[in-house]
C-alpha positions, 0 to 999 in steps of 0.5 A: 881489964877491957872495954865491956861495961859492968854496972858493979865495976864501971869503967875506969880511965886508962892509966899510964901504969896501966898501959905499961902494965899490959902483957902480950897475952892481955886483952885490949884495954879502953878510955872511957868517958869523953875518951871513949873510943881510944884503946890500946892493944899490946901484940905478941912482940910487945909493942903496945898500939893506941887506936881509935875504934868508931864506927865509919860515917862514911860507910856505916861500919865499925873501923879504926885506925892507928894512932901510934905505938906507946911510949913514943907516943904517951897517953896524954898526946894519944887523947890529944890526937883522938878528940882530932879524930873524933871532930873528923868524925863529927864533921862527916869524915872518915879518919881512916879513909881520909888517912888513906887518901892522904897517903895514896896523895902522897905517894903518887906526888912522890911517884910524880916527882921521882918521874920528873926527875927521872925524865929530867935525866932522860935525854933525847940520846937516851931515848933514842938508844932505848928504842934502838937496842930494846926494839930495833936491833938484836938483843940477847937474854938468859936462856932459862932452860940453861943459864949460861947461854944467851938466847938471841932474840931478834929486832924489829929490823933485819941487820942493814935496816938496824944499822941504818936506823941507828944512822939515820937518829944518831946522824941527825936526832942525837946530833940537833937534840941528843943532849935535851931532855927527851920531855922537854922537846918541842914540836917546834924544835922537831920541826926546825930539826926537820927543816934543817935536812929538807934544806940540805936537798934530803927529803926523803931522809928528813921524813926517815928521820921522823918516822923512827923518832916518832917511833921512838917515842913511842915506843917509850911511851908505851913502855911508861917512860912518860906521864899519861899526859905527855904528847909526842912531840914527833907526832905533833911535828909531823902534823904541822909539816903535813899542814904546810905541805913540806914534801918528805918523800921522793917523787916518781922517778922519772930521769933517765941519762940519755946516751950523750948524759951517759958519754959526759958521765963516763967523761967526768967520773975519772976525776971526779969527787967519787972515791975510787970504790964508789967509781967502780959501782957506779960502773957495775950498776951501768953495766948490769942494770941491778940496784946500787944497794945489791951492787954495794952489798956484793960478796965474792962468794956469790960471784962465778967468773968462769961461768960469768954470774953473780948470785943475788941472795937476798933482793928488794923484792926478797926473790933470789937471782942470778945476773948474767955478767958481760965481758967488760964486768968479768974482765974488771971484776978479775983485776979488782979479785986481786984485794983480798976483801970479802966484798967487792966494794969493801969500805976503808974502815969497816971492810964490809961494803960501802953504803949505799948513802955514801953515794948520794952523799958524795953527790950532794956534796959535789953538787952543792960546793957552796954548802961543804966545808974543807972540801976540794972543788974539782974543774971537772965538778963544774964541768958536770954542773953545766953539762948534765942534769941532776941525777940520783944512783936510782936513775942509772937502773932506770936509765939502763931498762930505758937503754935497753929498750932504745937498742931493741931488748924485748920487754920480757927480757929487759925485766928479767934483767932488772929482776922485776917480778911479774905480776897477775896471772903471768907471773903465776904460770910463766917461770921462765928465767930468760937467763940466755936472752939477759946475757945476750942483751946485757952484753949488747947494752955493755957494748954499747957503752963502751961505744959511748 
């Protein structure tokens, strides 16, 4: 049986038995009369499948569309269904195009409420840490050419930058807003967030703690963990902060102890609320001009006691150096060789070396009493309050380079010292290190303390 029309064998209406009766190998079968347009087709694993064929009022060509597999649904309620399609139809309406959209409407309402689930469950922590071992810090994958190795693939940031990212948003980020979800998060509470470090007297960590959460979310922004509609409420912040004008960066150094600053300094530091390894590289970074990071970073294999130099493998500028050592720093240096630590300045709990944070968070605290809590105040901290203005680790290199200059080491020397690289067209022609002039005037400024 079929839909064609015979004039000596007109069409008859579908039957139940009829529908029961079709065989995979039959052709489809069709109503007629004002069912005209329902047929019923039986496919080669023998479910039988009502459908409308019409042709498309929105695109003008033949189309159908299902309209349920016999006998869940009987033939009466398949007649039901059709002259609902066919009124569709009538009313411009494209049965099948409509039924599409329809789906496609839901899936993306149950994609949407599956991602507002999804972030609901998706903290500011989560995020944080999602940014620090998917872009920050070094992660390992199967090796497709042999499976049973990782192939490391490095960060985004070399191992000291890792580490101090994931201090910087844990300390402060995780702490104020770890447990929120990450999509609920308000640029006011960003901001309230960064204010809170601002009072702290740390403003240059306050603008470091925006900028990696900024990138955080960014981050998974870009790797779909929010809605297109979403705003970064970092971003936002930093708009807000930029409008009124809140500082989160350093000023241009310009402090620099003089001699008397340096005498009271060498006065205060025995008794004061440094930790003992952090006394002794205030010590080293006075007696060498380097930076408090290289001094902190310092290992024994990169010292030479005979012939007195310290190997700097890897500094800001990214040049390797060596720093002639005076006297006095030999002389310390072979008494503290006597630990067994690979570093020099090693910390009590991970045995690398101290942070460079660590110094100005000591100092901080020391200087702002008032605002720590279960914290010792010293006699000799209020002596340091009324005797000398505030410094930062940074200032003791600045004042050694201005030190240098008051007892007469000529510029290129006291440079050279620093590890200042040369710019222009001296720095591309004159190669020479001033290795002898730096030792010569480091002992001077080293004896010149000592006078202090």
């Amino acid at each position: 049986m079929n839909g064609a029309q015979d004039s000596k064998n007109p069409p008859k209406p579908l039957s139940a038995k009829a529908v029961e009766a079709l065989k995979p190998t039959s052709s489809i079968i069709a109503d007629c009369g004002e069912n005209t347009g329902l047929r019923v087709k039986c496919g080669s694993t023998g479910v039988k499948t009502f459908f409308y064929r019409y042709k498309s009022p929105e695109t003008g060509k033949l189309t159908q569309v299902k309209i349920g597999n016999f006998p869940e649904i009987s033939l009466s309620a398949a007649r039901m269904a059709l002259e609902g399609l066919k009124t569709a139809r009538k009313s411009g309406v494209c049965p099948k195009a409509e039924r599409t959209r329809s789906l496609e409407k839901e899936k993306a309402e149950r994609l949407l409420e599956q991602q507002a689930s999804e972030q609901k469950g998706f903290s500011v922590a989560d995020l944080v840490e999602l940014y620090l071992s998917g872009c920050i810090e070094d992660r390992y994958a199967t090796d497709k050419r042999n499976p049973e190795k990782k192939k490391k693939i490095a960060g985004a940031r070399k191992l000291k930058g890792q580490v101090e990212v994931r201090r910087l948003l844990e300390v402060d980020a995780v702490r104020v807003l770890g447990s929120k979800a990450a999509n609920e998060v308000t640029r006011k509470e960003v901001v309230e967030m960064i204010m809170g470090i601002v009072k702290r007297g740390a403003n240059v960590q306050a603008g470091s703690v925006l900028r990696e959460l900024s990138a955080a979310y960014e981050y998974a922004i870009g790797i779909e963990r929010f809605d297109d509609a979403f705003a970064n409420p970092a971003l936002l912040a930093k708009a807000s902060l930029k409008q009124a004008k809140v500082k989160l960066n350093s000023s241009k150094g310009e402090r620099a102890l003089s001699d008397k600053d340096l005498s009271a300094l060498f006065e205060w530091l025995p008794g004061s609320g440094f930790s003992n390894t952090q006394k002794n590289v205030i010590r080293f970074a006075l007696w060498t001009g380097c930076r408090t990071g290289e001094v902190c970073a310092a290992k024994w294999d990169d010292i030479y006691l005979e012939s007195q130099a310290w190997h700097i493998r890897d500094s800001k500028n990214g040049a390797e150096r060596y720093v002639q050592l005076p006297d006095q720093a030999v002389s310390f240096l072979r008494q503290l060789k006597l630990n067994s630590h690979d570093y020099l300045f090693p910390s009590t709990r991970t045995g690398k070396g101290i942070l460079q944070k660590s110094l100005t968070e000591a100092k901080w605290s020391m200087r702002n009493p008032d605002k720590m809590t279960n914290r010792r105040k010293f006699k000799e901290e209020e002596f340091w309050l009324d005797t000398i203005e505030d410094w930062s680790p940074h200032d003791l290199r600045r004042s050694v380079r201005t030190g240098l200059s008051k007892i007469g080491c000529p510029s290129e020397v006291a440079e050279a010292i620093l590890g200042h690289s040369r710019k222009g067209i001296e720095g591309t022609y004159d190669l020479f290190n001033y290795a002898s002039g730096c030792r010569e005037w480091l002992q001077k400024w080293a004896d010149h303390l000592g006078g202090l």
